[in-house]
C-alpha positions in Angstrom: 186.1 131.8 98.9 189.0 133.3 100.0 192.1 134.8 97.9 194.3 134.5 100.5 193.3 130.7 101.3 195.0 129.6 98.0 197.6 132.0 97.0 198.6 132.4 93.3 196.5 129.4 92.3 193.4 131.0 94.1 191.8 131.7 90.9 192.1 128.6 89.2 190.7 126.9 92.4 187.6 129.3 92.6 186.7 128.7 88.4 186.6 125.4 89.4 184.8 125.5 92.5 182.4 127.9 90.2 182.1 125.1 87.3 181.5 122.6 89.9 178.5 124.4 91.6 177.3 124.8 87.9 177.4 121.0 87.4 175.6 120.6 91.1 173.1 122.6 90.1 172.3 121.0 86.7 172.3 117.8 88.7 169.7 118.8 90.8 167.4 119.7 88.0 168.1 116.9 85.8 167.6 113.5 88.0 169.4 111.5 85.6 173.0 113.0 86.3 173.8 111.8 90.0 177.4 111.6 89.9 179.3 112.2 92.8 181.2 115.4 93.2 183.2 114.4 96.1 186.0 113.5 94.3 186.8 116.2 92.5 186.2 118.7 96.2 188.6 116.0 97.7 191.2 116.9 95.6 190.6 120.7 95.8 191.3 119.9 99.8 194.3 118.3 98.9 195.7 121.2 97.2 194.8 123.5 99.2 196.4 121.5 102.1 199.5 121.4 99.7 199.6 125.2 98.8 199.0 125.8 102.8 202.4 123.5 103.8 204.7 125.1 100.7 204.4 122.0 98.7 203.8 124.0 95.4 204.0 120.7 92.9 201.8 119.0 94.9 199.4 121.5 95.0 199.9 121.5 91.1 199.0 118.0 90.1 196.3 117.7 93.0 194.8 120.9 90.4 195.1 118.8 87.4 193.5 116.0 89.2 190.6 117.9 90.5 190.2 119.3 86.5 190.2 116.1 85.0 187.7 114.7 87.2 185.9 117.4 86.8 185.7 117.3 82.5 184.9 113.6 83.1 182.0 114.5 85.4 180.6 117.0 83.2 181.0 114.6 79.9 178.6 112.2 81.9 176.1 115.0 83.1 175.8 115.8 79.3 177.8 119.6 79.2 180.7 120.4 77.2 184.1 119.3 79.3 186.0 123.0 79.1 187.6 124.5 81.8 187.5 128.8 81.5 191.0 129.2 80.1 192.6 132.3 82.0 195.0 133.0 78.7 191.7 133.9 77.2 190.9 136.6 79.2 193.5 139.0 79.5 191.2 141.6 80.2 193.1 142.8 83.5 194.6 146.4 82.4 197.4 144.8 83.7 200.1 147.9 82.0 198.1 150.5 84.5 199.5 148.7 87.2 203.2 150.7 88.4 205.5 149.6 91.1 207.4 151.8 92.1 210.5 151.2 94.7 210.5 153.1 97.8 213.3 152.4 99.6 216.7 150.7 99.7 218.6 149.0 103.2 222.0 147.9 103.2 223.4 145.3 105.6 226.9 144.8 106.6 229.6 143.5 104.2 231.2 139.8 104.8 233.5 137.8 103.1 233.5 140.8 99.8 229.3 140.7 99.7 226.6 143.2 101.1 223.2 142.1 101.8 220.8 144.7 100.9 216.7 145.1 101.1 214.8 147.1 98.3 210.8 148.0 99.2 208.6 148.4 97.1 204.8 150.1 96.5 202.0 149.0 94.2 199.5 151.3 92.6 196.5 150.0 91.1 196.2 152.4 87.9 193.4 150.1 85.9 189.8 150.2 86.1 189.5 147.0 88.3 189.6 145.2 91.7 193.0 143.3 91.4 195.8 142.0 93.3 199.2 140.7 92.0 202.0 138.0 92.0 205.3 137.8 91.5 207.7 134.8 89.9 208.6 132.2 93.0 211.5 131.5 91.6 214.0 133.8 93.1 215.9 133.0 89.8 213.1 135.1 87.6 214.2 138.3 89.9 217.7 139.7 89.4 219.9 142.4 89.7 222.4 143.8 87.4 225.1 146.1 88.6 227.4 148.6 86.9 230.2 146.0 86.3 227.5 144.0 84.1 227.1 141.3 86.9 223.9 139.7 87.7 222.8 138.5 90.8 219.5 136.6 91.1 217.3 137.5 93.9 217.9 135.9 97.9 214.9 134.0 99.5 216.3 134.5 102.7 218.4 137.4 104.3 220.2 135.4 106.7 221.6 137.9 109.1 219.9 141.5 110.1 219.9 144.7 107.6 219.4 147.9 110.0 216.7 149.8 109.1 214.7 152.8 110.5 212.0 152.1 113.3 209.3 152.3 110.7 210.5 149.9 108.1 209.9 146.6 109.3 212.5 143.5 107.9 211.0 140.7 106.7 212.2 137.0 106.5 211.7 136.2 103.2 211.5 137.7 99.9 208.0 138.9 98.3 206.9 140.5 95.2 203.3 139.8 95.3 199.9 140.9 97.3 198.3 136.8 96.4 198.9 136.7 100.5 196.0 138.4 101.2 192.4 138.2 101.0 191.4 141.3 99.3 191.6 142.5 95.6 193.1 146.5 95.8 190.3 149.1 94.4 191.2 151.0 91.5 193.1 154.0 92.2 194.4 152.9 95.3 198.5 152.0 96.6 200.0 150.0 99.1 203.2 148.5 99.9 201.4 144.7 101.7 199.4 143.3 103.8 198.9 142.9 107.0 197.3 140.2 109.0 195.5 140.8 112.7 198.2 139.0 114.4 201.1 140.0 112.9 202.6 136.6 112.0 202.0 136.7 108.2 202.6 140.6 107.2 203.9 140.8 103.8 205.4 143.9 102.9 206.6 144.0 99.2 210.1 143.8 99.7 213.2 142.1 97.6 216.8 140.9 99.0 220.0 140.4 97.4 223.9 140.1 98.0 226.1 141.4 95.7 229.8 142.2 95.8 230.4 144.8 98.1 232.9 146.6 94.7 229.3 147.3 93.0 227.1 150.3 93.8 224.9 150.9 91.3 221.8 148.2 90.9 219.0 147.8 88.5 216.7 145.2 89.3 214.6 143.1 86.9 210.8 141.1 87.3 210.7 138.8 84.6 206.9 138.9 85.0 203.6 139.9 87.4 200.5 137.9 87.0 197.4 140.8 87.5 194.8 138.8 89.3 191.4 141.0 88.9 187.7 141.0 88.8 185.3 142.8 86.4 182.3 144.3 87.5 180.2 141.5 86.7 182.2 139.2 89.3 184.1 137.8 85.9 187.5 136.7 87.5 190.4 137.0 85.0 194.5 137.3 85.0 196.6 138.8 82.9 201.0 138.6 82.9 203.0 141.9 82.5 206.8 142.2 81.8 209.8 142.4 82.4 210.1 145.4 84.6 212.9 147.3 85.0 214.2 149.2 88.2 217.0 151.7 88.2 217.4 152.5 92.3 219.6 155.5 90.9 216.5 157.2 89.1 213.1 155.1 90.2 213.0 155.8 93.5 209.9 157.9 94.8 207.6 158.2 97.5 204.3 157.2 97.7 201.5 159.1 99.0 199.2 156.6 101.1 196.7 154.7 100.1 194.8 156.8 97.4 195.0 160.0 95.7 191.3 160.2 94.5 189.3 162.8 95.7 187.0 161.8 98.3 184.1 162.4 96.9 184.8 159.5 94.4 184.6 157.0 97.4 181.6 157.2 99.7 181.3 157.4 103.4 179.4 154.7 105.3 176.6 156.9 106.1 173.7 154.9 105.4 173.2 151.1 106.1 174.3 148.8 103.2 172.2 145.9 102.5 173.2 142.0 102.8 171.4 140.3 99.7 168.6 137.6 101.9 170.4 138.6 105.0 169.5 142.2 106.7 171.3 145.4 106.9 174.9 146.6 108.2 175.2 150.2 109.6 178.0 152.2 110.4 178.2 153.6 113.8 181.5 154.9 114.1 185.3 155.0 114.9 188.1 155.4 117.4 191.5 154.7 118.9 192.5 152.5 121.6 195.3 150.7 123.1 197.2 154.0 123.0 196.1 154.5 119.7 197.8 151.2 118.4 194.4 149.9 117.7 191.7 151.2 115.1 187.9 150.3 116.7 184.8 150.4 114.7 181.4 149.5 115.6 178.7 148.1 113.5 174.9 147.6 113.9 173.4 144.4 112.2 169.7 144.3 111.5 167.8 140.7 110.6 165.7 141.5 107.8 164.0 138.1 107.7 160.7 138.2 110.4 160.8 134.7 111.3 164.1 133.3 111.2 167.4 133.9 113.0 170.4 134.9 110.6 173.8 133.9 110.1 176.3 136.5 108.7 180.4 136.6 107.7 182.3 138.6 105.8 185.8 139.8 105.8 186.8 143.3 106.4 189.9 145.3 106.2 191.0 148.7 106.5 194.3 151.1 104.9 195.3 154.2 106.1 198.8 156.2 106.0 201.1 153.2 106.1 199.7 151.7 103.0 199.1 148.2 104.9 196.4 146.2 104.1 195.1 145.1 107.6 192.8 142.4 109.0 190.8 142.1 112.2 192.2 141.1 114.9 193.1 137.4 115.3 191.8 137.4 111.6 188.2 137.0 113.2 186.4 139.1 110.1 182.9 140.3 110.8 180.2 138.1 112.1 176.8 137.8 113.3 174.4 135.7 114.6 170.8 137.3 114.7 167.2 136.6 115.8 164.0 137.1 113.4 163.9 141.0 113.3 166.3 141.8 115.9 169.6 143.6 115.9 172.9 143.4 117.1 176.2 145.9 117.8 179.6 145.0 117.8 183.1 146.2 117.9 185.3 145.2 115.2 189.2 146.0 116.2 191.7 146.3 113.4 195.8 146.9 114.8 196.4 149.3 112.7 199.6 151.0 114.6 199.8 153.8 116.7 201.6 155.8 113.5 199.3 155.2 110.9 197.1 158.0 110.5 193.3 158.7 108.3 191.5 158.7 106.6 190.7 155.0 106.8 189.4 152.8 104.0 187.1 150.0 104.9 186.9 147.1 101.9 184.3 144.6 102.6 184.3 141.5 100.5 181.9 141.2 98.1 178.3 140.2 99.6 176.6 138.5 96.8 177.5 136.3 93.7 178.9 138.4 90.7 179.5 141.4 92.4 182.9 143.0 93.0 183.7 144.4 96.8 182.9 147.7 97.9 185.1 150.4 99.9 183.7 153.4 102.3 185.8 155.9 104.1 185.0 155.3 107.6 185.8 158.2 110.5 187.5 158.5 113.6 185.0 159.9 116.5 
């Protein structure tokens, strides 16, 4: 299931789709509990059709709906009606995670306000696979200037703030990674994400308008919700905060998208193997489209001998800009194979003609209670 599907309430959505393909299997094996389950995926639809449009409270109670029918359906298939509580588990290392502001953009002044942008970088300093949000209330993000005045944080700019050629402007405020699909590895940074089309990147930034008089800002997160997973697939969340930002004193650089050595993350020398499905091999890597686009190919081997295969996963790459990026068109990596036989592909991920290697390549994880894995993949 995907991360990026559901947003912040991703989690909750997948414990219950995991307690629900418990009860289906306990259903099977006991013929006496035939209770329908259809109820309770209908209203996961609904709220994931909610959380899709922006309708956040309907998304909520659609949730609650899909929980209670769930306790109600467990109570009749004779197992304890208990949802995994997520406040029980804060098991995230969630204080190892720093963000860290990059960057600050001014717009012009109007009417005794400035506009300004600040960026920011995340670096995953815990032991696990994670990803983050922020509060969606612009009203739990503030700033506080030298004259003791407080200005909450702005949804929207409204107007353009100039910026060099390689900082891209959002529409919208965001302080969280929930928009994508992958968990970060441990020791690695970024600064968003970065779908195949373009249309939903979500770089890390904050806006606010302030009185033009004030020129000294120190923002404040009331509180980050650590999404992570635990090597035995064990999903968990944890909240950190407040945090603090002096722009005078925090600013730094950020050296993308690791600093671990590289021979604590493998290269994708030798096929990996798909649990019941075959075997994916690395064949290599390269530039095109004037180097705007990052190409790698992939060989996919059908391990069964008398059946054809059907394979997906999602697959994304980081290099220098610290941008989380997706396939093209968000297509992900697919195969459809005969008994035995293999198949190539190219896989093309628009990476930017300034982004530079090493790359990263996560795949998502491949069978149940596993975490994903990442190889360094090379340019040939």
């Amino acid at each position: 299931m995907s991360i990026r599907k559901f947003g912040p309430y991703a989690l909750v959505i997948m414990l219950l789709f995991s307690t629900v393909l418990q009860v289906n299997q306990a259903s099977a094996q006991d013929a006496g509990c035939d209770t329908s389950l259809e109820p309770v995926y209908s209203a996961l639809s609904q709220a994931q059709a909610a959380w899709a449009a922006g309708n956040d409270e309907i998304a909520l109670e659609a949730l609650a709906q899909a929980q209670t029918q769930l306790e109600a359906i467990k109570t009749a298939c004779g197992e304890q009606a208990t949802v995994p509580s997520q406040e029980d588990n804060a098991l995230c290392a969630a204080s190892q995670w720093q963000f860290i502001p990059t960057g600050i953009y001014m717009g012009p002044e109007s009417g005794g306000f400035k506009m300004f942008m600040v960026s920011f970088a995340y670096q995953n300093g815990s032991p696990y696979w994670g990803q983050f949000s922020g509060p969606y209330d612009t009203e739990d993000i503030y700033v506080t200037t030298e004259g003791g005045f407080q200005y909450p944080a702005v949804s929207h700019p409204g107007y353009d703030i100039p910026a060099p050629e390689n900082v891209w402007v959002p529409d919208y405020s965001n302080f969280s990674s929930a928009s994508n699909d992958i968990l970060i590895p441990p020791g690695f940074s970024g600064q968003g994400y970065h779908d195949g089309d373009g249309y939903y990147s979500a770089p890390v930034v904050l806006f606010f308008n302030v009185a033009a008089t004030q020129n000294h800002f120190v923002i404040t997160v009331r509180k980050v919700r650590i999404w992570c997973l635990h090597a035995d697939g064990e999903e968990v969340s944890e909240e950190s905060g407040p945090l603090t930002f002096d722009l005078d004193t925090d600013m730094q650089t950020v050296a993308f998208p690791t600093s671990l050595p590289d021979s604590e993350i493998p290269d994708f020398a030798e096929p990996i193997e798909i649990p019941d499905k075959g075997t994916l091999e690395f064949l290599g890597g390269s530039r095109a489209e004037d180097n705007e686009v990052l190409v790698l190919r992939f060989r996919f081997t059908n391990a069964s001998q008398g059946y054809e295969t059907e394979w997906y996963t999602y697959g994304y790459v980081v290099g220098s800009d610290g941008l989380y990026t997706d396939t093209s068109s968000s297509t992900g990596i697919s195969y459809y194979v005969g008994p035995g036989q293999s198949e190539e592909k190219e896989v093309e991920y628009p990476v930017g003609a300034e982004t530079t290697g090493p790359f990263y390549l996560i795949l998502a994880p491949q069978a149940a209670g596993t975490v994903p894995s990442i190889y360094k993949v090379t340019e040939q």
